[in-house]
C-alpha positions in Angstrom: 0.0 0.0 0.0 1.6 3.1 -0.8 0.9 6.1 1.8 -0.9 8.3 -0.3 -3.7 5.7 -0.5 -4.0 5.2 3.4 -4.4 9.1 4.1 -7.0 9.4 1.1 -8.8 6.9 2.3 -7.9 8.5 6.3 -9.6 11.7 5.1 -12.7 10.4 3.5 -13.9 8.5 7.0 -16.0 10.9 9.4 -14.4 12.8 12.1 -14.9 10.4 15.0 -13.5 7.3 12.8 -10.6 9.4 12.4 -10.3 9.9 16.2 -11.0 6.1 16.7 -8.5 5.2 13.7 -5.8 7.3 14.9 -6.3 6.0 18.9 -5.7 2.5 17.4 -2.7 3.5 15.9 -1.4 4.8 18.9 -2.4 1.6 20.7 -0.3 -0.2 17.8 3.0 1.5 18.7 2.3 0.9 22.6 1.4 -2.8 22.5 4.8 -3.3 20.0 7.3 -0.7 21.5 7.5 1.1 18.3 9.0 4.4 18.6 10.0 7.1 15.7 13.3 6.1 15.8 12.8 2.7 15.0 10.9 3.3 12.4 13.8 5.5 10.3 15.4 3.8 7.7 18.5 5.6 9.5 20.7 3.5 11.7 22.3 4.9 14.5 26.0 5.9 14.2 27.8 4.1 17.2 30.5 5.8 18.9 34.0 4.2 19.4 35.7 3.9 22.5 38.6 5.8 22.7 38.6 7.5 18.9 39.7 10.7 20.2 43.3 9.7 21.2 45.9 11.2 20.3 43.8 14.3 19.5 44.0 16.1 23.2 47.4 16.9 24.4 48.7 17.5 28.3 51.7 19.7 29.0 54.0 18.4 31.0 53.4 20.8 33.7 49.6 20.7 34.0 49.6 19.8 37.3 51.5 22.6 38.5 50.3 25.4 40.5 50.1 28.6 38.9 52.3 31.7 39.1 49.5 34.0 39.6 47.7 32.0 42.2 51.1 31.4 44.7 50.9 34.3 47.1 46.9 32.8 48.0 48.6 29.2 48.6 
């Protein structure tokens, strides 16, 4: 069925069919778990652990305590 046939066919019922069709449909996604997302024909890029190293570089002397702050230590 292509889509433009179901929402013809959607808009031709009365109002309250309409209500009654679309509160099915929403029962539908809640009885199966279907969300939004799992309906995209996108998948989900996964993010790697640890694809950022090499790409963030420490001084040396990070730890040390700064000039400005010595006379409040």
């Amino acid at each position: 069925m292509q889509d433009s046939y179901i929402f013809k066919e959607f808009k031709l019922l009365p109002k309250d069919i309409q209500q009654q069709v679309s509160d099915y449909i929403e029962f539908l996604i809640n009885k199966y778990k279907i969300s939004i997302k799992d309906t995209s024909d996108k998948k989900k890029k996964k993010s790697n652990f640890g694809s950022a190293k090499g790409l963030i570089i420490m001084s040396d002397d990070f730890d040390d305590p700064i000039e400005d702050f010595k006379p409040y230590m």
